[in-house]
C-alpha positions in Angstrom: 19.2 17.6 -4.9 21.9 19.6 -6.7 22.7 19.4 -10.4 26.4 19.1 -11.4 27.2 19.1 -15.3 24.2 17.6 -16.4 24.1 14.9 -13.6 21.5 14.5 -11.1 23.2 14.3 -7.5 21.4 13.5 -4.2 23.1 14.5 -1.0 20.9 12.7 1.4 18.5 9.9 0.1 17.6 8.3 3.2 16.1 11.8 4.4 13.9 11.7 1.0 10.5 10.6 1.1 9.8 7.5 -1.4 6.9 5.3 -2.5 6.1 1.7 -3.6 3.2 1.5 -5.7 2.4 -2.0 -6.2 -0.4 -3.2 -8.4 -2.6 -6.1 -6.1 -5.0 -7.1 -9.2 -5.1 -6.4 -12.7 -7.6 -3.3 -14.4 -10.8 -6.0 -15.7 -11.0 -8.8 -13.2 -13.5 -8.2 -10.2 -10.9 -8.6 -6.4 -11.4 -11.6 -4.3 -9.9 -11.9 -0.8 -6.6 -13.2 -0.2 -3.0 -12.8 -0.6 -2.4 -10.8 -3.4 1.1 -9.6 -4.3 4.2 -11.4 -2.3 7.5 -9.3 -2.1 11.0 -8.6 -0.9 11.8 -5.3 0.5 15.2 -3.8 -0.9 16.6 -2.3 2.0 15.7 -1.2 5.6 12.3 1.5 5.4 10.3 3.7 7.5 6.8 3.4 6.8 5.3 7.2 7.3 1.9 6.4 5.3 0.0 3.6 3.6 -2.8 4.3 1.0 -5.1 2.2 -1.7 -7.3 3.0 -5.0 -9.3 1.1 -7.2 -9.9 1.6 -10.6 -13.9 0.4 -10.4 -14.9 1.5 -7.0 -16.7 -1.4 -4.8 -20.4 -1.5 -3.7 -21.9 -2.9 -1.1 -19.3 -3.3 1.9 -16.0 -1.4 2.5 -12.5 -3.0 1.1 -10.2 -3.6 3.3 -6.7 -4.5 2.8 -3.9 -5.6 5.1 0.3 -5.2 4.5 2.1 -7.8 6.0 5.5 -8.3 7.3 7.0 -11.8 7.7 3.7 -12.5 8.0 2.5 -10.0 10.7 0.3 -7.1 9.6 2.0 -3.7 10.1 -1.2 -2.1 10.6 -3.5 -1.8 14.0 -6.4 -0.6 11.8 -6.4 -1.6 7.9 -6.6 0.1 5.1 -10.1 0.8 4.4 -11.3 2.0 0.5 -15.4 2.7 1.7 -18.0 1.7 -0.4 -19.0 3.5 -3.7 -15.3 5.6 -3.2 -12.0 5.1 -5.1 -9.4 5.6 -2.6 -8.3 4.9 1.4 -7.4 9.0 1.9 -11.3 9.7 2.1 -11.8 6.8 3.9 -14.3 7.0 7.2 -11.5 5.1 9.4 -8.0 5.9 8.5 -5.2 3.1 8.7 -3.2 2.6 11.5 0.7 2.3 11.2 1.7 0.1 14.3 5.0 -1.2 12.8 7.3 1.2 10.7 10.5 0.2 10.8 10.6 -3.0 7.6 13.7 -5.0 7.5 15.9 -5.5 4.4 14.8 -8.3 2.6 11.6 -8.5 4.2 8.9 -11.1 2.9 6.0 -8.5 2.5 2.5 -9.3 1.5 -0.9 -7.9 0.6 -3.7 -8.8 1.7 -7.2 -8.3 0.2 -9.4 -9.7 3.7 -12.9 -7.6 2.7 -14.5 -7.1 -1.0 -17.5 -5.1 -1.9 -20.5 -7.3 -1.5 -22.7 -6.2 -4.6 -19.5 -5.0 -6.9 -16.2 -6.2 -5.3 -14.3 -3.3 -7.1 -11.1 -3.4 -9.9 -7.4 -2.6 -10.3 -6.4 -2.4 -6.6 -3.1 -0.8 -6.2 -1.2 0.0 -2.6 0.8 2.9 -1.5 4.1 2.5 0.9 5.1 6.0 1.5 8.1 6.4 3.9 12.1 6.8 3.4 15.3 4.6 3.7 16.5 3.8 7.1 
């Protein structure tokens, strides 16, 4: 990025890297499984990284969560938030990108598929780390 008079100027955005954060439950109510969050993509993206947190960590089971494109999952292994943790990145099995490339305009959706079985966990969020194709 160079700065001209005052103005921020990027010389080559699809080269930098970019996130969607996208809140799949509120900060109180305890997750349930299903689809959580439906939305279109802006333009074409390649997915480098996907990641997940929770506000109240789960008990009992892992949390897994899928990302969906036009209704097929993106993902040969899901995002995984283990038991009693508060994030995917320390996760025992790390996700799995087996689609990168998402089309302009794509219908995405989250999935919650697994909960915690004694806690089910709070304020899930998702992470879709990549840059414009």
């Amino acid at each position: 990025m160079t700065y001209l008079t005052g103005l921020l100027k990027q010389t080559d955005h699809t080269s930098a890297i970019q996130s969607f954060v996208i809140a799949c439950s509120d900060e109180t109510t305890l997750l349930t499984t299903g689809t959580k969050v439906t939305f279109r993509m802006p333009y074409q993206f390649i997915v480098t990284e996907v990641r997940a947190s929770l506000t109240t960590v789960a008990t009992g089971s892992t949390v897994i969560i899928d990302i969906n494109e036009a209704g097929t999952t993106i993902l040969s292994t899901k995002i995984t938030i283990d038991a009693n943790e508060s994030t995917s990145t320390t996760a025992s099995t790390p996700p799995v990108i087996s689609d990168s490339a998402l089309a302009d305009d794509a219908q995405m959706t989250i999935d919650i598929d697994q909960i915690g079985s004694s806690n089910a966990g709070k304020g899930l969020k998702v992470y879709i780390i990549g840059k414009i194709a």
